[in-house]
C-alpha positions as CSV (number, residue, x, y, z in Angstrom):
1,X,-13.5,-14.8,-6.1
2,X,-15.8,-16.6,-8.7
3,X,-17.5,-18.3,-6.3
4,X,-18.5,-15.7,-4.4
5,X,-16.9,-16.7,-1.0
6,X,-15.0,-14.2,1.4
7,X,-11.6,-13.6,3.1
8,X,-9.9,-13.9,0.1
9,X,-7.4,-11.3,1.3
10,X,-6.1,-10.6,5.3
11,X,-3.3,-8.1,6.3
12,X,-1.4,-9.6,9.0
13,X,1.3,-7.9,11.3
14,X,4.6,-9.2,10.9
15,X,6.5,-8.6,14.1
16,X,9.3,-6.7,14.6
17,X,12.8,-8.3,13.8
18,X,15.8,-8.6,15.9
19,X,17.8,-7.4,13.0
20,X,14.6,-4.8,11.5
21,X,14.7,-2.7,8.3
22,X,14.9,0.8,8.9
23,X,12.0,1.8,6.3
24,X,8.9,-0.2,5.2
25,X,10.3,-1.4,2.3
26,X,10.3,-5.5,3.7
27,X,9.4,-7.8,1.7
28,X,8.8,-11.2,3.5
29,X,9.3,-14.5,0.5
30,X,9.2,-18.5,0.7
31,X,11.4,-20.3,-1.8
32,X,11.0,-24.0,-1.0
33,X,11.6,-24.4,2.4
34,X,13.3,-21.3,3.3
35,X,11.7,-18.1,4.9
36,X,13.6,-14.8,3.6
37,X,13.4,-11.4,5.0
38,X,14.1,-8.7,2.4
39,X,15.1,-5.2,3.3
40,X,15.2,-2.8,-0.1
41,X,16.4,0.2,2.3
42,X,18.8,2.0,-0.4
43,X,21.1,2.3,2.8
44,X,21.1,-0.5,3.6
45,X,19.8,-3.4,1.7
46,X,20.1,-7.0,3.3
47,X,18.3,-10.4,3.6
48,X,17.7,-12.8,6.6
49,X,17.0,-15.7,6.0
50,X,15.5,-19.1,8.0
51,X,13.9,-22.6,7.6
52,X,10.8,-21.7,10.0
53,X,9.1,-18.0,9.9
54,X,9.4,-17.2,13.3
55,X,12.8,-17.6,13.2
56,X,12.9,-14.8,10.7
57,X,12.7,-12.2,12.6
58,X,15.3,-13.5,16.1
59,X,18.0,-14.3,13.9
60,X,20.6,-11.6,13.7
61,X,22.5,-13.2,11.0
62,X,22.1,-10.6,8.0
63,X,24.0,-11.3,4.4
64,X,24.4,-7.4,3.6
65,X,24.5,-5.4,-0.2
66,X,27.6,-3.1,-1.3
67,X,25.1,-1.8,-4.5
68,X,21.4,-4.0,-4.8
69,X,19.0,-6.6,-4.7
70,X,16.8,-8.8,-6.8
71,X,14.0,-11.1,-5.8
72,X,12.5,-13.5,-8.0
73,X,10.0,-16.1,-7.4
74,X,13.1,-18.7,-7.4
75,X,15.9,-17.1,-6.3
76,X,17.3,-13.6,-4.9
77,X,20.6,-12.1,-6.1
78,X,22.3,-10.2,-3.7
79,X,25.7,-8.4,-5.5
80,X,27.3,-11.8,-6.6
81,X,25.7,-14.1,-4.3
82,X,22.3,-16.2,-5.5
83,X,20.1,-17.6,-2.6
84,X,17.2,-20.2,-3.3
85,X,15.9,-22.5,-0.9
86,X,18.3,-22.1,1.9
87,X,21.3,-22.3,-0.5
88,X,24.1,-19.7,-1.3
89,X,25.9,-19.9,-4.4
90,X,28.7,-17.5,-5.8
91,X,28.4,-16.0,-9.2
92,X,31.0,-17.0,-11.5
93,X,30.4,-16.5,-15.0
94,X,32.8,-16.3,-18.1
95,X,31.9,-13.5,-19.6
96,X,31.1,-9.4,-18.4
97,X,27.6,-9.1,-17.0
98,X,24.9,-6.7,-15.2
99,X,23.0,-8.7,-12.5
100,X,20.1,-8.7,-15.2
101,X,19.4,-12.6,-14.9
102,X,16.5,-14.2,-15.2
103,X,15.2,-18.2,-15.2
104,X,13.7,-19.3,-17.7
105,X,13.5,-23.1,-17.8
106,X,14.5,-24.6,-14.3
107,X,14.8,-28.7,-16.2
108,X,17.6,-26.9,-18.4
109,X,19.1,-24.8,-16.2
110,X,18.8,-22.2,-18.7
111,X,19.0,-18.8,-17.6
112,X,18.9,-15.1,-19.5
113,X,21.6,-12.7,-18.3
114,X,21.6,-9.5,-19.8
115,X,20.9,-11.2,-23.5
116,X,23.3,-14.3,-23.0
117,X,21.0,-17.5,-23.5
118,X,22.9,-19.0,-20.9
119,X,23.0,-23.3,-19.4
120,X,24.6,-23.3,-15.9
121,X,25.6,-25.3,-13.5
122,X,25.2,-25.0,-9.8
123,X,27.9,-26.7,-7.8
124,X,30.3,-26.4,-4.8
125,X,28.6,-23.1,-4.1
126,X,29.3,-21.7,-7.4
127,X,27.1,-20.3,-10.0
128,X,28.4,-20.8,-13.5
129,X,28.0,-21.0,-17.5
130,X,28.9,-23.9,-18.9
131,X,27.5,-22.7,-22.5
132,X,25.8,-19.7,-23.6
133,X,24.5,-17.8,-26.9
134,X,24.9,-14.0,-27.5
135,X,21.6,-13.0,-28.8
136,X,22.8,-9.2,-29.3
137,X,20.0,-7.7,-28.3
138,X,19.1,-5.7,-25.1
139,X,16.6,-8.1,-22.7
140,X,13.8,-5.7,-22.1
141,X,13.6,-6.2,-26.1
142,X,13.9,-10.4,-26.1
143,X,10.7,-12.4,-25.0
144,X,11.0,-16.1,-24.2
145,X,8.0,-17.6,-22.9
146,X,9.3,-21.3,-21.7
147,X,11.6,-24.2,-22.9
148,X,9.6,-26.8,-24.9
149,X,12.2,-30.2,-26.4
150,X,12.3,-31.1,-30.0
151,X,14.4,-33.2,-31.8
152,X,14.4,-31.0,-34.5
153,X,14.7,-27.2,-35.4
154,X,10.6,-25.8,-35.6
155,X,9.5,-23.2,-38.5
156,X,6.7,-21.3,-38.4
157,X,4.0,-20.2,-40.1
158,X,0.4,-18.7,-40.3
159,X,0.0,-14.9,-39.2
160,X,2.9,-12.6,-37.5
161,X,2.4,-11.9,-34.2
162,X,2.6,-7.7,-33.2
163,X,5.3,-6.4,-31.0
164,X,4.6,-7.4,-27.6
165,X,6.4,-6.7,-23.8
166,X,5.5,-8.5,-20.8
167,X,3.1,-5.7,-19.9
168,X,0.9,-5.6,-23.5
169,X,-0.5,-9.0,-23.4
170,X,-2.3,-11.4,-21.2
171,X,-2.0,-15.1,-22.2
172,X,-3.6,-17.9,-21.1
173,X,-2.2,-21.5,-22.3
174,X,-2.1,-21.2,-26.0
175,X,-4.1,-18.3,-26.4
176,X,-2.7,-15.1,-26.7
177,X,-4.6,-11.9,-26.3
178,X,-3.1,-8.8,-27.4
179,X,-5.2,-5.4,-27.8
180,X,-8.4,-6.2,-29.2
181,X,-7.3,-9.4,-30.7
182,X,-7.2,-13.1,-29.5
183,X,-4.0,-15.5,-31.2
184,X,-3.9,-19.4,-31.3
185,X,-0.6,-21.1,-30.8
186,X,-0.5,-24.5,-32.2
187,X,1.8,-26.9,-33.0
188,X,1.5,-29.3,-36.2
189,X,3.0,-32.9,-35.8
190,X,2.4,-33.4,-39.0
191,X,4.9,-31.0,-40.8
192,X,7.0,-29.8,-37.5
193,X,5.3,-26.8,-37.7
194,X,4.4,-24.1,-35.0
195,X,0.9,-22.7,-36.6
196,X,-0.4,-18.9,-35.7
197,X,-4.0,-18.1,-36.7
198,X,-5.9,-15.2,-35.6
199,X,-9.1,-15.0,-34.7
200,X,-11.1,-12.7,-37.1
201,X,-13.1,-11.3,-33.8
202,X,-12.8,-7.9,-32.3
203,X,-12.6,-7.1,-29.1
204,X,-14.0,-4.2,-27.5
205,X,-12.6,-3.9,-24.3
206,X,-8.4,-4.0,-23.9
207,X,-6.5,-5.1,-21.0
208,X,-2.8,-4.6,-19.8
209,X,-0.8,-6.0,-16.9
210,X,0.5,-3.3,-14.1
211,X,3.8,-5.2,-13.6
212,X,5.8,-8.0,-14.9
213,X,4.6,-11.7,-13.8
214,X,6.4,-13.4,-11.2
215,X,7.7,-15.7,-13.9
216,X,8.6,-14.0,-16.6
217,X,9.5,-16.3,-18.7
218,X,6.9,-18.9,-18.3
219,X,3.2,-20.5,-20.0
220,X,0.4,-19.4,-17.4
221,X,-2.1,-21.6,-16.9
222,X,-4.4,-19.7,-14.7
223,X,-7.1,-17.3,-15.6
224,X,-6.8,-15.2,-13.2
225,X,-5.4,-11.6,-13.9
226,X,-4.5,-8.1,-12.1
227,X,-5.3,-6.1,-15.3
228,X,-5.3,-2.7,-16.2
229,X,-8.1,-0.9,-18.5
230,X,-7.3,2.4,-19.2
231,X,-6.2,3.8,-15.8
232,X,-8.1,1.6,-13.4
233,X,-6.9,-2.0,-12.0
234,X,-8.7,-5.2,-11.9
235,X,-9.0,-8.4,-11.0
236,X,-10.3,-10.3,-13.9
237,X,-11.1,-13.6,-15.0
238,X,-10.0,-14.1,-18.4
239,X,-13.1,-16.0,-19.7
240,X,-15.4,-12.7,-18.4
241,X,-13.1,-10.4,-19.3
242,X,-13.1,-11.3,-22.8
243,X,-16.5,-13.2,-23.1
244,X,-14.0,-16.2,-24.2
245,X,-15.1,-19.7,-23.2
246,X,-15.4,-21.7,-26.8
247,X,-14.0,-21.1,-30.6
248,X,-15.7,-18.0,-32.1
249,X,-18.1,-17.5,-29.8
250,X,-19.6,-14.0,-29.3
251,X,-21.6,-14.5,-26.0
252,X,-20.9,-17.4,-23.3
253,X,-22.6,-19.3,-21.5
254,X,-20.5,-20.4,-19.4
255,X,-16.5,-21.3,-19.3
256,X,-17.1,-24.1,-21.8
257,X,-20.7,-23.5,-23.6
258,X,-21.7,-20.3,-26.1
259,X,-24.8,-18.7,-26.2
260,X,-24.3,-16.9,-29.1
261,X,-21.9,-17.1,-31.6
262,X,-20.0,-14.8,-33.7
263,X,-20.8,-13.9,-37.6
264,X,-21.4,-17.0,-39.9
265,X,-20.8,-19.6,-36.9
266,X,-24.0,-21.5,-35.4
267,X,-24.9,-23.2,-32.2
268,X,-25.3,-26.8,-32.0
269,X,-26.8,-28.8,-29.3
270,X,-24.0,-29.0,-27.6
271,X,-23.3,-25.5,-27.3
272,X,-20.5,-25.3,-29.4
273,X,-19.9,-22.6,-32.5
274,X,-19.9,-24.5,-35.7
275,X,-19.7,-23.0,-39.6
276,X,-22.3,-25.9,-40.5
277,X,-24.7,-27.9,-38.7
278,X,-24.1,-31.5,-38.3
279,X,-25.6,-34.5,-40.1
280,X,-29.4,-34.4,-39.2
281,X,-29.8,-31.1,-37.9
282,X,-30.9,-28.1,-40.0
283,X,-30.7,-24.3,-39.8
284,X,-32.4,-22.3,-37.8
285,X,-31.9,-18.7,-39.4
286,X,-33.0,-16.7,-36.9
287,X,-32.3,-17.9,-34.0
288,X,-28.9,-18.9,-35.5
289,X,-28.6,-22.6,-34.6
290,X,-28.6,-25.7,-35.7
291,X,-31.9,-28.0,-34.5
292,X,-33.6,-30.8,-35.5
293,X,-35.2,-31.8,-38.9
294,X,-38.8,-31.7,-38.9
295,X,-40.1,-34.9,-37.6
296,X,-37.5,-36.1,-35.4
297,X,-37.0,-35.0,-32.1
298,X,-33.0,-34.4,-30.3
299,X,-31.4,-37.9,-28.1
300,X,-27.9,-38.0,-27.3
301,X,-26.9,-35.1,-29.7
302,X,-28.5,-36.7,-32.7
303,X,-31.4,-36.4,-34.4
304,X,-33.3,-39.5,-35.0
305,X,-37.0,-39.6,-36.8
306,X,-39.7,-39.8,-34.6
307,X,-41.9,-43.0,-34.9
């Protein structure tokens, strides 16, 4: 898409299987090895499933639902039955549940079901808890974005973050974006410390997702989006979208120089947004930047007098 190539997108046919859905409500999903053919008729919802895609749609072996279905990007529930890469495993959990669960960490095997933060185990074909937390609240309400280890408990501090749901914020490693506002996550060795700042900046433009992610409960790493602005759908690239490339900088250059930066910041020579120009270098009020001293002339970012 940024590069300007083509074919980006094809429709292909899928072709008709030996055991078909009656509507067009298929949905055709890889999870590992396995091919799975999902039918969300409300009459009658079932899954095929297969190693190689063509044998998706001979085989007649169908693994039918009394009530519903749930794909996600790992695994599919199917009443009490969870499938993931070719394998079936029972649900059997300790306590009284919806079939609201979702991954969150794969490593821990921690899982949110209905708002039980929940470890399980998978074996002998059986899904279970082996220790979970009641976090008595409802799960549309709770937002967990991935499973990071520490040896101790983390505090922290800076500015409070709004109230967010997966479909008011677009995030892109440890930058949050939220409205017209951008939000840095870091975390301080130092002191323990998890540190929130804000950036002072104001957006003009706002974007929201049209559906949850695939993973809901994950970092993303990409910065590429299907955004909403106002009532129309995009796909955006999160450095365009919100002119973002470098700390406070207004204008970019590209996805890691500024052109112009914001309000009391100033461009070096390396393009970067600084709040006072390096060693050697002076102010150029008008133009905003930092260049040169009179007399010397710019070599490997510094600024050495001319002979």
């Amino acid at each position: 898409m940024t590069s300007g190539q083509s074919e980006y997108l094809k429709t292909l046919k899928y072709p008709t299987a030996a055991h078909p859905c009656t509507t067009n409500t298929v949905q055709i999903q890889k999870i590992g090895e396995c091919f799975y053919y999902l039918c969300f008729d409300p009459s009658n919802i079932f899954l095929l499933q297969s190693f190689t895609f063509q044998e998706l749609f001979t085989t007649t072996k169908a693994y039918t639902s009394k009530s519903w279905m749930r794909s996600e990007k790992n695994y599919i529930i199917l009443d009490d039955q969870l499938f993931t890469n070719g394998t079936i495993n029972k649900i059997r959990l300790s306590f009284a549940y919806t079939l609201d669960i979702q991954l969150i960490n794969m490593k821990w095997n921690l899982y949110l079901i209905d708002d039980y933060l929940t470890k399980v185990q998978k074996s002998n074909s059986i899904f279970k808890d082996i220790a979970f937390v009641k976090l008595n609240n409802l799960s549309k309400s709770l937002l967990i974005s991935d499973v990071i280890d520490f040896p101790t408990e983390l505090q922290s501090t800076g500015v409070n973050l709004p109230f967010i749901n997966y479909l008011t914020f677009l995030q892109y490693q440890n930058i949050i974006f939220i409205g017209q506002y951008q939000y840095n996550i870091a975390y301080i060795l130092s002191n323990n410390q998890v540190e929130v700042t804000q950036n002072p900046y104001v957006f003009s433009q706002t974007y929201k997702l049209p559906y949850t992610h695939l993973v809901n409960y994950a970092f993303s790493y990409s910065f590429t989006f299907q955004a909403m602005q106002g009532p129309n759908q995009y796909l955006i690239n999160i450095y365009q979208a919100y002119n973002f490339c470098v700390p406070h900088c207004k204008t970019c250059a590209s996805m890691i120089t500024c052109s112009i930066c914001q309000s009391l910041y100033y461009l070096d020579s390396q393009f970067q947004c600084v709040n006072n120009c390096p060693t050697q270098f002076i102010l150029d009020e008008t133009n905003k930047k930092c260049i040169c001293r009179p007399n010397s002339s710019l070599i490997d970012q510094s600024c050495p007098c001319n002979n």
